[in-house]
N, C-alpha and C positions, 0 to 999 in steps of 0.2 A: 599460563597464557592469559594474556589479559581479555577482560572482554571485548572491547573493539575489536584484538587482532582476531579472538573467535570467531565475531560475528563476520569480518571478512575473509576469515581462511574459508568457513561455507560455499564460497562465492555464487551460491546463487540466493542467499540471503534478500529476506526481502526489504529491509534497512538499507542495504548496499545498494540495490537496482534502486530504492526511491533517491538516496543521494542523488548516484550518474544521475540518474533519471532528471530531476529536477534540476541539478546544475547543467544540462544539457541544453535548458531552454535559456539560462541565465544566471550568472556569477549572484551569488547572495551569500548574505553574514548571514552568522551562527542562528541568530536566534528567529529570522527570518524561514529559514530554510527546514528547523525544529517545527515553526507553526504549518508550515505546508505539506511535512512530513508527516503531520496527526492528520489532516485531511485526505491524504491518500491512506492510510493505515492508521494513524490511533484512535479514529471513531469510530471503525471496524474491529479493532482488536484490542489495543492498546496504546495508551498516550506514550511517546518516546519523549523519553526523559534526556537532560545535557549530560547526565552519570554515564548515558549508553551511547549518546549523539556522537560527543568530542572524543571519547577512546575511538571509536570506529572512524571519525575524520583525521584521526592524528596515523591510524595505521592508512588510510587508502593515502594521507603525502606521504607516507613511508613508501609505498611500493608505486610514487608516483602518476596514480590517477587523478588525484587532484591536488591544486598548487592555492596558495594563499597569492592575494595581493591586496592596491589599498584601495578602499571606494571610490566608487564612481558618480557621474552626474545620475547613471541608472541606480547605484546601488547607495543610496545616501544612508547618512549614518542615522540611528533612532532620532526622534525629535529631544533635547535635552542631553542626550548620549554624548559621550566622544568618540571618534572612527572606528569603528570596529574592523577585523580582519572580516575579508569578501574571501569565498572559497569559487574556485572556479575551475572545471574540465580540464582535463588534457588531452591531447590527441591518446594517449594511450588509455585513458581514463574515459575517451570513448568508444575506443576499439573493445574494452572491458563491457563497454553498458550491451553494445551492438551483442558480445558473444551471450553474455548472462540472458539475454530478451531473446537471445534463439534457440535457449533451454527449452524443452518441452517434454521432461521427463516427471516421472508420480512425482514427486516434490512438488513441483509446479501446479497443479490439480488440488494439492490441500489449504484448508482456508485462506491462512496469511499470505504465502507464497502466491494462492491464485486471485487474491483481490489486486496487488500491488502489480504483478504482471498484465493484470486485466485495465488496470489505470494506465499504463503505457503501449496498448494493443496497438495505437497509432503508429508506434514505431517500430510493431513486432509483422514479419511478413505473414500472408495471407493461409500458409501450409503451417506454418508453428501457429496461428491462434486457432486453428482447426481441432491440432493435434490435442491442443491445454483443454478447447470448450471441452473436445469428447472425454478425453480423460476425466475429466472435473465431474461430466455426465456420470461417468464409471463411478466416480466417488461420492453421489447423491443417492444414485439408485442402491449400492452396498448398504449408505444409511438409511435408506428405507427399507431395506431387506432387515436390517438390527433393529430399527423400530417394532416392524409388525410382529417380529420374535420376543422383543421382548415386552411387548404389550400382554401377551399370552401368561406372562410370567410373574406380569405388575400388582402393584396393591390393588386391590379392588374399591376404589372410593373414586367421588366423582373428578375432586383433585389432582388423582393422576390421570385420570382419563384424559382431561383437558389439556392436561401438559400432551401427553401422547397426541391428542388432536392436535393440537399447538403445530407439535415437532413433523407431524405428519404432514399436514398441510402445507408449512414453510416447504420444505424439502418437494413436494408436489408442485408448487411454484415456480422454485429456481429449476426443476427440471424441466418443467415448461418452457419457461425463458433460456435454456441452457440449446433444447430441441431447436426452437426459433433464430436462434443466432447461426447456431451450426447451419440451418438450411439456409440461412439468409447467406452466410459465408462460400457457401458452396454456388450457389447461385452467382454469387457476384455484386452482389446488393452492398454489404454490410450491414451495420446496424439500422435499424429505423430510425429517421430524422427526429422525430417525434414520439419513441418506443414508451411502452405502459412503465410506469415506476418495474423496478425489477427489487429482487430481492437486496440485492448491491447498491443500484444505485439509489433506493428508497432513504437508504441509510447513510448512504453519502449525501442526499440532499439534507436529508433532516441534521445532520452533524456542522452541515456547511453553514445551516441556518442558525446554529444555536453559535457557532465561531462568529460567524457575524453580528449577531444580535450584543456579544459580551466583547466585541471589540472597539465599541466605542469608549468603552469603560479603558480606565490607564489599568496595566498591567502592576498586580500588588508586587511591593517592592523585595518581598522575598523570592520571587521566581525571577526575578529580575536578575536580584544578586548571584541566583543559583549558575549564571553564565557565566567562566571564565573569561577572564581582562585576556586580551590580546595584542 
């Protein structure tokens, strides 16, 4: 099987939900939609590469969630470019996003899975992001349960101690912020207008900053190439 079709037989992949996802809001070409991709997931986990992009866009027109067309006044081609294919939603390819975003099963609760679901919370109802915080909670507090065990078991140097602090303390954080959201959710609130950096979005800002500080720089011309003609 190839990889694309893997990553979308999954179907609650979080490659998959950032496509819908992102084509939800507006049709975009390949390479466009690759850089918004690493903004929701590859500064958190991993850069996505056009090796893994295009098999997975070639299988979702296969099963018809999304359709190719030619750019737009919204979607212009690179500067210097010629037109590239614009990929854009289908009604079934939203019906698809709508069901994956009202998963809320352990899947959903593990790292990759729960930052990219957590990036579209906007569009997830008020009982499914409930369900994902507390689970996600479940899966902090476990690793702080294998922390504290295996601290007991660790090298004895300062080195690891610090890692252990390290790991302990992250993990004590986003449980904080995981408790906060949750009551904020129940309540009726949402998130706070103005909420403390969080473990998440700490990292999404700092990623955001460093994409935009090397964007004014032109793209080197072998990542360039690395984009199949269309």
């Amino acid at each position: 099987m190839r990889q694309g079709r893997w990553l979308v037989a999954r179907g609650s992949d979080a490659l998959t939900i950032a496509v819908l996802g992102l084509l939800d809001d507006c049709p975009l070409h390949g390479y466009e939609l690759r850089k918004r991709i690493d903004l929701v997931i590859g500064p958190l986990r991993r850069r996505i590469s056009f090796g893994s992009l295009y098999p997975a866009l070639r299988s979702m027109e296969e099963r018809r969630w999304i359709t190719q067309s030619s750019p737009t006044t919204a979607t212009p081609p690179l500067a210097g470019k010629r037109s590239r294919v614009v990929y854009q939603l289908t009604d079934t390819g939203r019906e698809q996003l709508r069901s994956l975003l009202a998963s809320s099963g352990p899947a959903t609760w593990e790292d990759e899975q729960f930052d990219v679901h957590f990036a579209f919370f906007g569009s997830t109802d008020a009982s499914t992001r409930i369900r994902i915080l507390e689970g996600r909670r479940t899966r902090v507090v476990e690793r702080l349960e294998r922390v504290g065990a295996a601290r007991a078991s660790a090298r004895a140097d300062s080195w690891s101690a610090e890692l252990h602090r390290h790991t302990t303390e992250s993990l004590e954080r986003e449980l904080l912020w995981l408790d906060e959201l949750v009551e904020r959710e129940r309540s009726g609130r949402g998130p706070a207008s103005s909420p403390s950096p969080s473990p998440l979005s700490q990292r999404t800002a700092d990623a955001a900053g460093q994409v935009s500080t090397t964007s004014t720089t032109s793209e080197p011309s072998g990542q360039l190439s690395s984009e199949p003609s269309s």
